[in-house]
C-alpha positions, 0 to 999 in steps of 0.5 A: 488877833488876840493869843491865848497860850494853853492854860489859860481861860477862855474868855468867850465860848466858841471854835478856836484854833490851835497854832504853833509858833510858824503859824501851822494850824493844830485844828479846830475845837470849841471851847465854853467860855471859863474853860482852860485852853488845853495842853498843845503838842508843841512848844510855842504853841497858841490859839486864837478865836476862829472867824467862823 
């Protein structure tokens, strides 16, 4: 499972979860791929592409 850390572009368009660094889910967004992940609340966090 690859991690996308806030900042960085999206590679593929799709729903991604935001989780912080004990694995507690931030929730769900879609993103379109050559986006930037957003800013996250806590430090740490990253997201990864959602299965479904």
């Amino acid at each position: 499972m690859e991690k996308y850390r806030p900042g960085e572009i999206v590679p593929k368009s799709g729903n991604y979860r935001a989780l912080d660094k004990n694995e507690n889910d931030g929730g769900t967004l879609y993103l379109e791929k050559g986006d930037r992940f957003p800013a996250t609340q806590h430090e740490g966090s990253y997201y990864v592409m959602s299965k479904n």
